[in-house]
PyMOL Python script that loads the backbone (N, CA, C, O; Angstrom):
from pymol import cmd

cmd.read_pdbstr("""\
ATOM      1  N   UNK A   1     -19.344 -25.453 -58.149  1.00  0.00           N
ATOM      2  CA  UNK A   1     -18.309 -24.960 -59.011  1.00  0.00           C
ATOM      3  C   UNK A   1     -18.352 -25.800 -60.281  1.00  0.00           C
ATOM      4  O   UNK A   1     -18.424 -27.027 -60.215  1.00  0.00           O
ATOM      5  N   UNK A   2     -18.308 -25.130 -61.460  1.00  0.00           N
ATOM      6  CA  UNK A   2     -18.403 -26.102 -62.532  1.00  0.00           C
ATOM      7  C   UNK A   2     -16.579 -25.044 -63.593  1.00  0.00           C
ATOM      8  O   UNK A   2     -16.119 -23.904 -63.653  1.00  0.00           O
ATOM      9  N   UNK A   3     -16.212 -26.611 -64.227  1.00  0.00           N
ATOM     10  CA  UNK A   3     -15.102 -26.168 -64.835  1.00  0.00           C
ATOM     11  C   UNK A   3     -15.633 -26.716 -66.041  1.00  0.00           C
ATOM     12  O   UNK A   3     -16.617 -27.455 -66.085  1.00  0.00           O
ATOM     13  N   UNK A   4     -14.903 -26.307 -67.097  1.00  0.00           N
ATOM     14  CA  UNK A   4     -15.893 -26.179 -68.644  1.00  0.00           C
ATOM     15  C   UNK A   4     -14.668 -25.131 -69.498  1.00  0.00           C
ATOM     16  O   UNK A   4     -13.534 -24.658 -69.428  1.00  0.00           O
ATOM     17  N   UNK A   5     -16.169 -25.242 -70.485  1.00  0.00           N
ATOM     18  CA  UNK A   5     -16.014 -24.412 -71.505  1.00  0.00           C
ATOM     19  C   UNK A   5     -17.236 -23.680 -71.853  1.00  0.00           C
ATOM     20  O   UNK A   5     -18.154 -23.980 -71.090  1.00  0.00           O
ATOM     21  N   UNK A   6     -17.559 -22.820 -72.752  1.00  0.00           N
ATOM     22  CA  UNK A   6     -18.552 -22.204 -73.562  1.00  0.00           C
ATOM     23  C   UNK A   6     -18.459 -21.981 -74.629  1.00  0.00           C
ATOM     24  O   UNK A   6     -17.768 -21.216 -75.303  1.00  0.00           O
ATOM     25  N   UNK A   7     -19.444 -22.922 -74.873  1.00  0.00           N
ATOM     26  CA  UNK A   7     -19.722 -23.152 -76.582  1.00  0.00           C
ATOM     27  C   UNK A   7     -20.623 -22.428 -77.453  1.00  0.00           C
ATOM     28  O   UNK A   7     -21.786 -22.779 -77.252  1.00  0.00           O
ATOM     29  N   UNK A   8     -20.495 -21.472 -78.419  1.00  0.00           N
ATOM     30  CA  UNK A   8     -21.443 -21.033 -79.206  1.00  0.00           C
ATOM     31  C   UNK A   8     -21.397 -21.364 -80.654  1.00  0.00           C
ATOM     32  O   UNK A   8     -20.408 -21.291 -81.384  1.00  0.00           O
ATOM     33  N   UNK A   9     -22.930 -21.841 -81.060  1.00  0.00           N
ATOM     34  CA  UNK A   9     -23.201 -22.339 -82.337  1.00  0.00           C
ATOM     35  C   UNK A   9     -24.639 -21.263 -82.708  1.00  0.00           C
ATOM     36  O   UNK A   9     -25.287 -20.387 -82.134  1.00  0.00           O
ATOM     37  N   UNK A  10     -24.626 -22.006 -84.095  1.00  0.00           N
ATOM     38  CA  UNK A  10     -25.841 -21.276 -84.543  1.00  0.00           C
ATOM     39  C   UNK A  10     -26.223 -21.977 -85.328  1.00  0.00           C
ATOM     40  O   UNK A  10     -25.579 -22.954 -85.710  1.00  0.00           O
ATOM     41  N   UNK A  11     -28.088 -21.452 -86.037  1.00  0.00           N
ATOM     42  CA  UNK A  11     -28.527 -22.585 -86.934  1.00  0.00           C
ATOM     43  C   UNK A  11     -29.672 -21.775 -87.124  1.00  0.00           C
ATOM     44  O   UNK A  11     -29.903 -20.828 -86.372  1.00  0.00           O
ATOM     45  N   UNK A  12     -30.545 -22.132 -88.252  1.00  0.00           N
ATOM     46  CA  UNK A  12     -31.524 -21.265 -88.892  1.00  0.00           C
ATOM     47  C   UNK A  12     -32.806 -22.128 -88.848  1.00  0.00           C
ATOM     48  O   UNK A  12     -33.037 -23.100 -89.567  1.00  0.00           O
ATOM     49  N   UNK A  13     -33.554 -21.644 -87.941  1.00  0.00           N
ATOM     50  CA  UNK A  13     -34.942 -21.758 -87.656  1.00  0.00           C
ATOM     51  C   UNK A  13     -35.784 -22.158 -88.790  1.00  0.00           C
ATOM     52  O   UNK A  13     -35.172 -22.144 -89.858  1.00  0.00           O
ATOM     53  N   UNK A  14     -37.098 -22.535 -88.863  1.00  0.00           N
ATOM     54  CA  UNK A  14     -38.096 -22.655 -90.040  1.00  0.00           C
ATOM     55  C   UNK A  14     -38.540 -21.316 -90.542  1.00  0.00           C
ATOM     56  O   UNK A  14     -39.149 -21.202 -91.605  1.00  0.00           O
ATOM     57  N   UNK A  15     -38.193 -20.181 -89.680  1.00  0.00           N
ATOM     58  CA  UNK A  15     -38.690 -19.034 -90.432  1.00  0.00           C
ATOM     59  C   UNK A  15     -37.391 -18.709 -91.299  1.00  0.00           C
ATOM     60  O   UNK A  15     -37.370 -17.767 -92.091  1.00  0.00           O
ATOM     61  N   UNK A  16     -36.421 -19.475 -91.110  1.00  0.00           N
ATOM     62  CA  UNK A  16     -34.789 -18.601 -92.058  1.00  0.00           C
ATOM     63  C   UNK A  16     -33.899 -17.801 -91.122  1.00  0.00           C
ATOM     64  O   UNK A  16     -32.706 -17.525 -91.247  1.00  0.00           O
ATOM     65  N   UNK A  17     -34.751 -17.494 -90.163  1.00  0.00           N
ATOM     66  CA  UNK A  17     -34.215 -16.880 -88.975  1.00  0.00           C
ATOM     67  C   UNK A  17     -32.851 -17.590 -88.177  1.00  0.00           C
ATOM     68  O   UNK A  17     -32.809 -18.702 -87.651  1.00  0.00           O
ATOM     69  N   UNK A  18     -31.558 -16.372 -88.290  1.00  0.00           N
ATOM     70  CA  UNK A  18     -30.795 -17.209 -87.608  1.00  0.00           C
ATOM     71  C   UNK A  18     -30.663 -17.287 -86.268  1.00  0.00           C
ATOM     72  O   UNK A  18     -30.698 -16.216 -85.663  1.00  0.00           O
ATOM     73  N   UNK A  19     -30.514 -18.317 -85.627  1.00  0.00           N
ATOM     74  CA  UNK A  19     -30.541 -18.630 -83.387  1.00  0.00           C
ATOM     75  C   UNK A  19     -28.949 -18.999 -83.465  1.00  0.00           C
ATOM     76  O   UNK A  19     -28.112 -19.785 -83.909  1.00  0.00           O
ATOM     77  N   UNK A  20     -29.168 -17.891 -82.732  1.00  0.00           N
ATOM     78  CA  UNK A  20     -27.472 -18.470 -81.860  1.00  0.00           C
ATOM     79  C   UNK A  20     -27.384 -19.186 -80.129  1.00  0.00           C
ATOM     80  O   UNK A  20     -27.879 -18.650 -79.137  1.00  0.00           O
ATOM     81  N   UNK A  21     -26.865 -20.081 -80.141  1.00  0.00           N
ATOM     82  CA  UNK A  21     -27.134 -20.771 -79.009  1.00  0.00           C
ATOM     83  C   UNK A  21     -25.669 -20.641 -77.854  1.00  0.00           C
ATOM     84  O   UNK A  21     -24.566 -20.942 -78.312  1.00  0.00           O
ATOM     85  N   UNK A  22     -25.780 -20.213 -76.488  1.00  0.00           N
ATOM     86  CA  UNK A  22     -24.707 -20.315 -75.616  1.00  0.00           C
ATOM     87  C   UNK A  22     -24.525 -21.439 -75.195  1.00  0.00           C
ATOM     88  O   UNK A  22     -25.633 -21.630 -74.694  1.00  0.00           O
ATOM     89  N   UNK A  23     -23.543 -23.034 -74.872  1.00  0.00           N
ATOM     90  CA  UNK A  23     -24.137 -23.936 -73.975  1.00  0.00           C
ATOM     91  C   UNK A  23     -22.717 -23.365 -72.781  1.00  0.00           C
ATOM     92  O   UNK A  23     -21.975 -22.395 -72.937  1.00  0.00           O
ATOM     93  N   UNK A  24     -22.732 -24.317 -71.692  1.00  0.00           N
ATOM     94  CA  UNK A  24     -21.745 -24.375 -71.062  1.00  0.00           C
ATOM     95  C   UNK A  24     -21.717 -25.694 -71.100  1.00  0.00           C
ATOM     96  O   UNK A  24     -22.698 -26.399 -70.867  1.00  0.00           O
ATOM     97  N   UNK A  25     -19.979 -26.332 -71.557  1.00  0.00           N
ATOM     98  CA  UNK A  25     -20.112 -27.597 -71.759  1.00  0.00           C
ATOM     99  C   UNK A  25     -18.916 -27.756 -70.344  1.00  0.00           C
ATOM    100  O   UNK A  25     -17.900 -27.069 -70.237  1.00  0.00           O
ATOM    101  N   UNK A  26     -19.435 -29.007 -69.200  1.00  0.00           N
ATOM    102  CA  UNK A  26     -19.275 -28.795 -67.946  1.00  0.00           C
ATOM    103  C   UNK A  26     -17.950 -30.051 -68.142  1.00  0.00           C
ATOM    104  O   UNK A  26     -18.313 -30.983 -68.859  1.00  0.00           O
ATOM    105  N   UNK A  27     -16.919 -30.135 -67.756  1.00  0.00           N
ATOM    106  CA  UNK A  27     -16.255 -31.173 -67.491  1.00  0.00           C
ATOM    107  C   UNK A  27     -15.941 -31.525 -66.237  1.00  0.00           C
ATOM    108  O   UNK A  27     -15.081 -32.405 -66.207  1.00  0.00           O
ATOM    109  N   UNK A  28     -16.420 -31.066 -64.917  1.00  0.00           N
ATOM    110  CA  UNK A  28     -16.042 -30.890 -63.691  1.00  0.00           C
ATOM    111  C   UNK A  28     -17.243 -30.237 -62.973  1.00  0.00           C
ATOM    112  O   UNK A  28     -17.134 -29.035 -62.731  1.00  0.00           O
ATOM    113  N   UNK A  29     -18.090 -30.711 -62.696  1.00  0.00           N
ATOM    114  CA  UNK A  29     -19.009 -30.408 -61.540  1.00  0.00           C
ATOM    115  C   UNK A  29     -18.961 -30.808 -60.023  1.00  0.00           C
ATOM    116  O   UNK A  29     -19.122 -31.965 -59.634  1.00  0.00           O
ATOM    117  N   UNK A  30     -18.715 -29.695 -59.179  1.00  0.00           N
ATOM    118  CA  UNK A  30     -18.749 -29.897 -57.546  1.00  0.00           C
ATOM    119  C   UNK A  30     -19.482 -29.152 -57.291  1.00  0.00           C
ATOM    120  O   UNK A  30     -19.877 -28.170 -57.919  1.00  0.00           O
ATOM    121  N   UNK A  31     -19.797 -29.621 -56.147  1.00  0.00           N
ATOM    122  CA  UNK A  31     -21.128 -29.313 -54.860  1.00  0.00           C
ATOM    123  C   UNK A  31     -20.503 -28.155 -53.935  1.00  0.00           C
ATOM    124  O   UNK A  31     -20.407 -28.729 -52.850  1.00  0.00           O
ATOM    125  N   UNK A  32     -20.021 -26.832 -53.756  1.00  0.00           N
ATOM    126  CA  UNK A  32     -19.945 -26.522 -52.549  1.00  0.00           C
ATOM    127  C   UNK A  32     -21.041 -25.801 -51.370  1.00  0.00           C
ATOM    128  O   UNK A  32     -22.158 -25.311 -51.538  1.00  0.00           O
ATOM    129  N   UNK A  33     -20.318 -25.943 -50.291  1.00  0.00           N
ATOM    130  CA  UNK A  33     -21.142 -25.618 -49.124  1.00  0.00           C
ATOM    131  C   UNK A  33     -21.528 -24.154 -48.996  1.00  0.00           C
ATOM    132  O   UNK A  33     -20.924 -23.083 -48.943  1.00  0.00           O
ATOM    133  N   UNK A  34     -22.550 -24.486 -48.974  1.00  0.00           N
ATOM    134  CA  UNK A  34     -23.868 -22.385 -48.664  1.00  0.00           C
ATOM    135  C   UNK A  34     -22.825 -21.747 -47.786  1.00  0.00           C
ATOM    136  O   UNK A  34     -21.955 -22.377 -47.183  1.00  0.00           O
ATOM    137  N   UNK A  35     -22.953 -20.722 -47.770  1.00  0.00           N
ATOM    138  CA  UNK A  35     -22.500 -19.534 -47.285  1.00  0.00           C
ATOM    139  C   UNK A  35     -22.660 -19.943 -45.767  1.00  0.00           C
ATOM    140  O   UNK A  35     -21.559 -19.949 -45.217  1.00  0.00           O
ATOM    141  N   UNK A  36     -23.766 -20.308 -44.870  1.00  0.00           N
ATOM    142  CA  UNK A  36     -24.431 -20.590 -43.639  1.00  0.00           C
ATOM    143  C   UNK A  36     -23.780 -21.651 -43.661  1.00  0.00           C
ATOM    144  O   UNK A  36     -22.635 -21.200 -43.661  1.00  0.00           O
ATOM    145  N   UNK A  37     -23.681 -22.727 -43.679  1.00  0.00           N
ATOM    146  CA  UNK A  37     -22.774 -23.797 -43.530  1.00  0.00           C
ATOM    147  C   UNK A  37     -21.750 -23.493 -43.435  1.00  0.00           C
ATOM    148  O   UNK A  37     -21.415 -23.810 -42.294  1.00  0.00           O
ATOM    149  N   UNK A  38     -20.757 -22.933 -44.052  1.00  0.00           N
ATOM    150  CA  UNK A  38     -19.192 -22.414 -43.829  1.00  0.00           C
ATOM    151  C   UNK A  38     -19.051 -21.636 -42.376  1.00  0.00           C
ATOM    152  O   UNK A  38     -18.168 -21.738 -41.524  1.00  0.00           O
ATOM    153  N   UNK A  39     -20.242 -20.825 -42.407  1.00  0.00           N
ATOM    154  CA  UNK A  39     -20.353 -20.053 -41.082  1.00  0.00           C
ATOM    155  C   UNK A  39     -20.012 -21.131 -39.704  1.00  0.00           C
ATOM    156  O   UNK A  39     -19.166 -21.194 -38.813  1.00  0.00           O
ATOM    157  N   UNK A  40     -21.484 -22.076 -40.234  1.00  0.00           N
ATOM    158  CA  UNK A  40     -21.376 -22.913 -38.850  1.00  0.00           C
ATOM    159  C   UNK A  40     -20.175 -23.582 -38.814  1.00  0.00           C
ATOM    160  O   UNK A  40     -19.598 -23.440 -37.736  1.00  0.00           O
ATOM    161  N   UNK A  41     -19.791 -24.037 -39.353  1.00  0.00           N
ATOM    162  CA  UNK A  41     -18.098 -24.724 -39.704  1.00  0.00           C
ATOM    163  C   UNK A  41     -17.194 -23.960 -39.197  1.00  0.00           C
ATOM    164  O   UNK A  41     -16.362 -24.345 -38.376  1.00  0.00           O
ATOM    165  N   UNK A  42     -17.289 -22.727 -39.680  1.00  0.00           N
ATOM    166  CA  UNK A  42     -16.098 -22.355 -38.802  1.00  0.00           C
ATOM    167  C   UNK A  42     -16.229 -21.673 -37.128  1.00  0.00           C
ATOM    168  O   UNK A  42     -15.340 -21.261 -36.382  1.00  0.00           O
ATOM    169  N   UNK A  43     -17.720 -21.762 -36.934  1.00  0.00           N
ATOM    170  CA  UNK A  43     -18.024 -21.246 -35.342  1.00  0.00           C
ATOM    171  C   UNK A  43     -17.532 -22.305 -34.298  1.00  0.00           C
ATOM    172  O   UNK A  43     -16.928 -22.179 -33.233  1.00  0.00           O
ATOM    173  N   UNK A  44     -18.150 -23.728 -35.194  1.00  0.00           N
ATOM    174  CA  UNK A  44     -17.740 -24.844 -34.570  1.00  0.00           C
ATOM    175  C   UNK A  44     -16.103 -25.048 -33.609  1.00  0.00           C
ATOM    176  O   UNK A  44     -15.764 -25.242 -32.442  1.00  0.00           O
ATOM    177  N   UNK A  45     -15.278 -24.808 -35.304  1.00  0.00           N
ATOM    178  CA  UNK A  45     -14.129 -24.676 -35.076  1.00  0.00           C
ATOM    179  C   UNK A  45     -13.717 -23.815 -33.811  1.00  0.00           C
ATOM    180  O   UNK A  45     -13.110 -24.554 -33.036  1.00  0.00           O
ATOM    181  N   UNK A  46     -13.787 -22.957 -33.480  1.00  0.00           N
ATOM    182  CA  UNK A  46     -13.471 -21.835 -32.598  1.00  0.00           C
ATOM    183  C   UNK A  46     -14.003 -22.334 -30.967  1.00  0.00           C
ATOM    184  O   UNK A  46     -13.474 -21.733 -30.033  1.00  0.00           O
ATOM    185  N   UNK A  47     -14.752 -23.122 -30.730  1.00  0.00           N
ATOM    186  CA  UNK A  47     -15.425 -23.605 -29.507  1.00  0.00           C
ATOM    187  C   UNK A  47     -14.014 -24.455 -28.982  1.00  0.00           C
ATOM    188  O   UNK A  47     -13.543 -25.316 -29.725  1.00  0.00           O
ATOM    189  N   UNK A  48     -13.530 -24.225 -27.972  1.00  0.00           N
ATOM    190  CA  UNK A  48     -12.677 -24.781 -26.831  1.00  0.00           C
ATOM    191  C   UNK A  48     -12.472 -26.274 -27.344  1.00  0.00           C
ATOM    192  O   UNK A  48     -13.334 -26.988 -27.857  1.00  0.00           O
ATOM    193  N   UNK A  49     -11.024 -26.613 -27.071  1.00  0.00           N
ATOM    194  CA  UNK A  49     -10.663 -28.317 -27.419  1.00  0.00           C
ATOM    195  C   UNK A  49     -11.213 -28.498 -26.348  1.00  0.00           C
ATOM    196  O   UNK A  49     -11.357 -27.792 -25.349  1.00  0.00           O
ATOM    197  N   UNK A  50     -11.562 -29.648 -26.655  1.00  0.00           N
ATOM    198  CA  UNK A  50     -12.192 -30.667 -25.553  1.00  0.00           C
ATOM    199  C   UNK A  50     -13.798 -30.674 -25.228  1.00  0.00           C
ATOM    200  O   UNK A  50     -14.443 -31.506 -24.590  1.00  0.00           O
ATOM    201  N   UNK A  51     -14.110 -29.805 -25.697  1.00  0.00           N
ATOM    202  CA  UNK A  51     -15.555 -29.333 -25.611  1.00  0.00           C
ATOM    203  C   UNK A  51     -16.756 -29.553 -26.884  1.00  0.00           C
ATOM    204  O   UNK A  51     -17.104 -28.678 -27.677  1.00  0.00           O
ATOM    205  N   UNK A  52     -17.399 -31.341 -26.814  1.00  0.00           N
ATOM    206  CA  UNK A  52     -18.097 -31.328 -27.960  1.00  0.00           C
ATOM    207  C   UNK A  52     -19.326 -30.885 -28.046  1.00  0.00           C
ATOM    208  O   UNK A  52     -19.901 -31.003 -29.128  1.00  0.00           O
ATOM    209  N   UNK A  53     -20.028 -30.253 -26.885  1.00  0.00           N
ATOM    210  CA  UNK A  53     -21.279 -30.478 -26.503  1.00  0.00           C
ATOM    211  C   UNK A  53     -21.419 -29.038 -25.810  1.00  0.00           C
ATOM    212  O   UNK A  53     -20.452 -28.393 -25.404  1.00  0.00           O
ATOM    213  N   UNK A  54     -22.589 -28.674 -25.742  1.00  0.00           N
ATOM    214  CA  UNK A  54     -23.412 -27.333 -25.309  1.00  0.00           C
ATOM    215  C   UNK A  54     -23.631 -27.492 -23.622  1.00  0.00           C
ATOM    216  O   UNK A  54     -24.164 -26.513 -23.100  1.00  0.00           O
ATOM    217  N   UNK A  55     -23.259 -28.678 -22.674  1.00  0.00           N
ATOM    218  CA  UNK A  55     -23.992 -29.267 -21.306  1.00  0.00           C
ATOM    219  C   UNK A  55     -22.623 -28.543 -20.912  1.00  0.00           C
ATOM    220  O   UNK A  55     -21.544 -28.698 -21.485  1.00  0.00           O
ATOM    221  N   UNK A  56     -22.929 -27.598 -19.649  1.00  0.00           N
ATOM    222  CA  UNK A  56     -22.251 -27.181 -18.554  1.00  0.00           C
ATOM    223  C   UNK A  56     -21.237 -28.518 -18.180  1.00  0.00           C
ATOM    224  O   UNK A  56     -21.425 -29.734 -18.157  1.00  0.00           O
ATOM    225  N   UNK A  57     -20.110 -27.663 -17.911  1.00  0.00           N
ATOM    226  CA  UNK A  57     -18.430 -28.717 -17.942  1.00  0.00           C
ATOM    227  C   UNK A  57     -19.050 -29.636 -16.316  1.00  0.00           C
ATOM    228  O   UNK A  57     -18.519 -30.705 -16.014  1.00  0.00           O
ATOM    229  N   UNK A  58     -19.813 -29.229 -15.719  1.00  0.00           N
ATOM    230  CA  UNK A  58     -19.488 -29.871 -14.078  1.00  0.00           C
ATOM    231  C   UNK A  58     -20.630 -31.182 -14.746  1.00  0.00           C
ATOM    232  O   UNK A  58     -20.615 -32.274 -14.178  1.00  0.00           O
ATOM    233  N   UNK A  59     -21.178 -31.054 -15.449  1.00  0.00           N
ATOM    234  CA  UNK A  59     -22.481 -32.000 -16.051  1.00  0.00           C
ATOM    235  C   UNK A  59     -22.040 -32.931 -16.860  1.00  0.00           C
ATOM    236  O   UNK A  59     -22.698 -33.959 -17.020  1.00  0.00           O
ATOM    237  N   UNK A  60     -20.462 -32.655 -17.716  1.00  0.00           N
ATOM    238  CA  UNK A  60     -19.675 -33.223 -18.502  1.00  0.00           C
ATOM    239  C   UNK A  60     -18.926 -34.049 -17.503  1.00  0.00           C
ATOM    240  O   UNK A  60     -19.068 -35.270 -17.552  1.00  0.00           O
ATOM    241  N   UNK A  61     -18.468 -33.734 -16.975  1.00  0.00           N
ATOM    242  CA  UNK A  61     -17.791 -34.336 -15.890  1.00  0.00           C
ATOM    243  C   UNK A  61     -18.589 -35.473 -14.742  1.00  0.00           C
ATOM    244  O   UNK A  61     -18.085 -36.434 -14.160  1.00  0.00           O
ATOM    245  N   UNK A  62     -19.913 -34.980 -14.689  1.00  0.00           N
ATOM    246  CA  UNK A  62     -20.398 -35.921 -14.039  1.00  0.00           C
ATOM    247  C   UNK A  62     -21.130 -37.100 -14.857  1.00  0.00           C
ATOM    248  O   UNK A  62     -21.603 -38.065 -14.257  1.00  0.00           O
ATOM    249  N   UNK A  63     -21.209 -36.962 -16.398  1.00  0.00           N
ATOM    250  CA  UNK A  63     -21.607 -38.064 -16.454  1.00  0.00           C
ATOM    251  C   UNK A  63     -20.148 -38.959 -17.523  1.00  0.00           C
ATOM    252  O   UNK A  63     -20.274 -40.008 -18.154  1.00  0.00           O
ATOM    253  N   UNK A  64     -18.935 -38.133 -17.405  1.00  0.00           N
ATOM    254  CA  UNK A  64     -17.654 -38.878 -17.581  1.00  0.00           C
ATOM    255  C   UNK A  64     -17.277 -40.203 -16.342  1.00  0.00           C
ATOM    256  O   UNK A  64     -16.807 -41.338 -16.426  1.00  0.00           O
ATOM    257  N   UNK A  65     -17.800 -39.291 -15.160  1.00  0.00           N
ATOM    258  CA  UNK A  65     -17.293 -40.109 -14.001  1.00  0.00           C
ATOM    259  C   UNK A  65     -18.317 -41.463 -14.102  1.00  0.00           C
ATOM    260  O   UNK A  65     -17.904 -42.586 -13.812  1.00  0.00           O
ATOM    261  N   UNK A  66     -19.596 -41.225 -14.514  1.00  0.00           N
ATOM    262  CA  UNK A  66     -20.622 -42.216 -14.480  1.00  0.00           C
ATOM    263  C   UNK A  66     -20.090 -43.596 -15.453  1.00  0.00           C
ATOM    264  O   UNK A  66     -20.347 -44.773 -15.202  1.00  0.00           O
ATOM    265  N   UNK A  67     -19.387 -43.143 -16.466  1.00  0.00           N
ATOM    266  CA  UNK A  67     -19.187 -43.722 -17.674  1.00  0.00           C
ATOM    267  C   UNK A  67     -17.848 -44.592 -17.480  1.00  0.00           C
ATOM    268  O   UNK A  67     -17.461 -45.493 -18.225  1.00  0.00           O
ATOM    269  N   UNK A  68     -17.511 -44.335 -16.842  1.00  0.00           N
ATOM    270  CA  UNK A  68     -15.837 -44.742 -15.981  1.00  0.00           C
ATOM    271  C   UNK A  68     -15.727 -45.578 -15.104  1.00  0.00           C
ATOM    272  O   UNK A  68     -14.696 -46.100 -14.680  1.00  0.00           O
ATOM    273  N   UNK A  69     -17.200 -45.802 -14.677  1.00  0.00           N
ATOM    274  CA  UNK A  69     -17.072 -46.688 -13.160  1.00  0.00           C
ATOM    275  C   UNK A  69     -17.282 -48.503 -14.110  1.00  0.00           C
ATOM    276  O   UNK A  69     -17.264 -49.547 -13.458  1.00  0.00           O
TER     277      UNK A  69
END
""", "prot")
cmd.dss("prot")
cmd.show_as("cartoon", "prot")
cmd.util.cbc("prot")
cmd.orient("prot")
């Protein structure tokens, strides 16, 4: 996302010829996230509390109990 302005000038070439120039003058440049990223972000979101991981819950559980002793 860029916040700005747009600037147009002009000026006469070596042939006499006049150029008009567009810039965008940026005062605020951000990065946002691809389209596919937002996706995965919000699929993420939607997956069960408690659940960080893709491993069958009895597999979660058995290596909780491992981690506990």
């Amino acid at each position: 996302m860029i916040e700005g302005r747009i600037q147009t000038e002009s000026y006469q070439n070596k042939n006499g010829d006049t150029v008009y120039t567009t810039d965008v003058v940026a005062s605020r440049v951000e990065f946002l996230e691809s389209r596919n990223a937002a996706q995965r972000s919000s699929e993420q979101k939607r997956q069960p509390a408690g659940r960080t991981d893709q491993r069958p819950a009895s597999r979660q559980a058995e290596t909780e109990r491992r981690t506990c002793r």
